[in-house]
C-alpha positions in Angstrom: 0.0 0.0 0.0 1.0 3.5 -1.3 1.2 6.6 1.3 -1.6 8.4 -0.5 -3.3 5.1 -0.5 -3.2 4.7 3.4 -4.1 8.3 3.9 -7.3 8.3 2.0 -8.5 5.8 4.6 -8.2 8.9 7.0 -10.9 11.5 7.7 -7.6 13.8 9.5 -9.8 15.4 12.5 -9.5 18.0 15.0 -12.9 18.4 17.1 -11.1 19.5 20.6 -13.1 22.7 22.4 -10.4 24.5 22.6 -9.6 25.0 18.4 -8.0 28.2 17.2 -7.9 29.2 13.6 -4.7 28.4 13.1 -5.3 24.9 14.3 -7.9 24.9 11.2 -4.7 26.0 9.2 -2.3 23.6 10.4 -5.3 20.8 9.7 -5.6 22.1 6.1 -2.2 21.8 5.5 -1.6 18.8 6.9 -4.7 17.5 4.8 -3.5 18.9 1.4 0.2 17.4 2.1 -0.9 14.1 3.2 -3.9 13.6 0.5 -6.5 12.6 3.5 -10.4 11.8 2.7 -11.3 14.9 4.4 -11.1 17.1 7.3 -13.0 16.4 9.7 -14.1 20.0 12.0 -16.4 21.5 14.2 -19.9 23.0 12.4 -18.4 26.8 13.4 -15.7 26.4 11.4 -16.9 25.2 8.0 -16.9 28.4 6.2 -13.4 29.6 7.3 -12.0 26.4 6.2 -13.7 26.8 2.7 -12.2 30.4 2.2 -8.7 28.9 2.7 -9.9 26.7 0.4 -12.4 25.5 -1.3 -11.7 22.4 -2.8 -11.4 21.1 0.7 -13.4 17.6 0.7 -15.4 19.0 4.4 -16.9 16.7 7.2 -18.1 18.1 10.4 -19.7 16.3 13.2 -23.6 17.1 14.2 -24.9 17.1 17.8 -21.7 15.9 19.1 -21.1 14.9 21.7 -23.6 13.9 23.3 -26.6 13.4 20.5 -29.5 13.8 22.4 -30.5 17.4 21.7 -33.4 16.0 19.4 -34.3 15.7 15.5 -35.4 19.2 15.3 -32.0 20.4 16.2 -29.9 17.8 14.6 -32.2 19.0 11.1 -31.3 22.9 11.6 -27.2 21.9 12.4 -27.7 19.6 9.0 -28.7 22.5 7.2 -26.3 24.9 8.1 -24.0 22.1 7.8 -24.7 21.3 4.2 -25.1 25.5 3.7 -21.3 26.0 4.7 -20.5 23.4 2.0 -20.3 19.8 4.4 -19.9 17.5 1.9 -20.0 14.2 4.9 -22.4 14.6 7.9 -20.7 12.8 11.1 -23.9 12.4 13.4 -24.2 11.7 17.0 -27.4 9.1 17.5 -29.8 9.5 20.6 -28.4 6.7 22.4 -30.8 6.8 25.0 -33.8 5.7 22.2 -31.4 2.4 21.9 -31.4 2.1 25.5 -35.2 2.5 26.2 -36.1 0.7 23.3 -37.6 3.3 21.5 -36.3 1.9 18.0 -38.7 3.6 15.7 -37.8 6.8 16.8 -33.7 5.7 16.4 -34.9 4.6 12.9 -36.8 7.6 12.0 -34.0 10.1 13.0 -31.3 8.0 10.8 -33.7 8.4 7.9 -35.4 12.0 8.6 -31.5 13.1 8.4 -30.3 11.1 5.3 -33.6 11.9 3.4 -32.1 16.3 4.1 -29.1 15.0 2.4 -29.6 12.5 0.0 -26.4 12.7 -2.0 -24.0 13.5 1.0 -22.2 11.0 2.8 -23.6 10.4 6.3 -21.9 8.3 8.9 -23.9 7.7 12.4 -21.9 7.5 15.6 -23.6 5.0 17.7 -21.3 5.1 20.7 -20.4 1.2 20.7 -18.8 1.9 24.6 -21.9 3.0 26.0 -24.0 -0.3 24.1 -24.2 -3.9 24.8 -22.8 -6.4 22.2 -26.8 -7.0 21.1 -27.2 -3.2 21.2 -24.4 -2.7 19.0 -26.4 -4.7 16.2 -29.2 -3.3 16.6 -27.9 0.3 16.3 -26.3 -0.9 13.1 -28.7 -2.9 11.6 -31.4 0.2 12.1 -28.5 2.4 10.6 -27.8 0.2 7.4 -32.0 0.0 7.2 -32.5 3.8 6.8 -29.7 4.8 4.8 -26.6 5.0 6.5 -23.6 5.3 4.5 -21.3 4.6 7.1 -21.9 3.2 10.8 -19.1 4.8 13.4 -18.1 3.2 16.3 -17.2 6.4 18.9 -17.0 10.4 19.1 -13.7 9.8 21.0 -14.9 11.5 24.4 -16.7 8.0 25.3 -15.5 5.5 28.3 -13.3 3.8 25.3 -12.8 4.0 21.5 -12.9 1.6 19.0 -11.8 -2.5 19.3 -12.1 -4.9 16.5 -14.8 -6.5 19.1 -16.9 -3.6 17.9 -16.4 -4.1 14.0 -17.4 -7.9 13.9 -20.5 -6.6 15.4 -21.7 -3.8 13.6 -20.8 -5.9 10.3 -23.6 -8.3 11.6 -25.6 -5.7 12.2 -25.1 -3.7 9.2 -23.4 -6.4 6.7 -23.9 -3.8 3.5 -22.8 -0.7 5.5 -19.5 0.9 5.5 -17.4 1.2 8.7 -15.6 4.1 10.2 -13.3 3.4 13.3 -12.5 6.3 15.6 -11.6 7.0 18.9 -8.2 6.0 20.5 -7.0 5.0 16.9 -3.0 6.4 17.8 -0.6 3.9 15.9 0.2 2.6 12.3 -0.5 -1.1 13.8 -4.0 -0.2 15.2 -5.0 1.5 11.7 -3.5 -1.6 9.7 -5.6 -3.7 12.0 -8.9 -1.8 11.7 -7.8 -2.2 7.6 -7.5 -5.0 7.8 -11.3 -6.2 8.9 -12.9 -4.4 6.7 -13.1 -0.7 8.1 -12.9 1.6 4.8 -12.4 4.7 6.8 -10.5 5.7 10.4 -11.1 9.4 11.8 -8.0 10.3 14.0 -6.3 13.1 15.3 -3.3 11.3 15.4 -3.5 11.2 11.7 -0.4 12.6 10.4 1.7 11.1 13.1 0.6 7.8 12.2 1.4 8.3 8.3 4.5 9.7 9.3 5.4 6.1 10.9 4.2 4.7 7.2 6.6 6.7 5.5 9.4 5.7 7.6 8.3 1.6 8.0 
């Protein structure tokens, strides 16, 4: 596997509170270098990051990080999302409709959100640390059922990030849906591993560090 190869596996992120503008910067550059999927970037900062440049392939996360300020919400951050030129929605599910068994209302948030952005890449963060193994695929099997494009294991503030655990179970959940691993993701071994079963994307902000490994290796 090529450099540019590896890297496209990477949406290169930076979602801390504390981002400056010239974090955003830095994050461009390093994208643009590197040849990464995207960046990945908090809603506020969409439209900066398209003046620097515009060519910049943009994902930003929704409702994060929590995901339980309800549909209406999540709809209004979608659209300014996709306004400020979001061409991948990362979004934070309402957990607690997994936990109380309120599946129709998971499903029809999932599908209320794809159906505002039909030709836009959306990825659901279902929180795998704070699930059971038979929440897990049920999560994903509602996500690959109303249009998912992508089922995501963490938003990185959880108890724990991603584990290949989590992968075989969201791919019997959701055997037709894509995978993105993120959280904890901080070596070349771990993303070769994640690669390796069958994850086609990794969001890290450890991103450039790990490539740089690649290069030397």
């Amino acid at each position: 596997m090529k450099t540019n190869e590896l890297a496209k596996y990477f949406d290169h992120t930076s979602l801390k509170q504390n981002m400056t503008e010239n974090n955003l910067e830095v994050l461009i550059q390093e994208y643009l270098e590197y040849e990464f999927k995207t960046i990945c970037i908090p809603l506020m900062y969409l439209s900066t990051a398209k003046a620097i440049n515009k060519n910049i392939n943009m994902a930003t996360v929704i409702d994060f990080p929590l995901g339980y300020s309800g549909l209406i919400s999540k709809l209004c951050q979608t659209n300014i999302a996709l306004e400020n030129g979001a061409n991948e929605i990362d979004l934070v599910a309402t957990i607690p409709h997994i936990k109380n068994g309120d599946l129709q209302l998971y499903a029809n948030e999932i599908n209320a959100i794809k159906k505002l952005m039909p030709k836009n890449i959306l990825k659901v963060i279902i929180e795998t640390s704070l699930l059971t193994p038979t929440e897990i695929i049920t999560a994903s099997n509602i996500c690959e059922a109303n249009g998912a494009d992508f089922v995501k294991t963490s938003t990185g503030f959880g108890s724990r990030g991603a584990s290949i655990d989590d992968i075989k179970l969201i791919k019997q959940g959701a055997p037709n849906t894509k995978i993105k691993a993120s959280g904890g993701i901080r070596t070349l071994e771990q993303a070769i591993t994640f690669i390796e079963n069958g994850v086609e994307r990794i969001g890290s902000s450890n991103s450039k560090s790990i490539l740089d490994l690649f290069i030397i290796t």
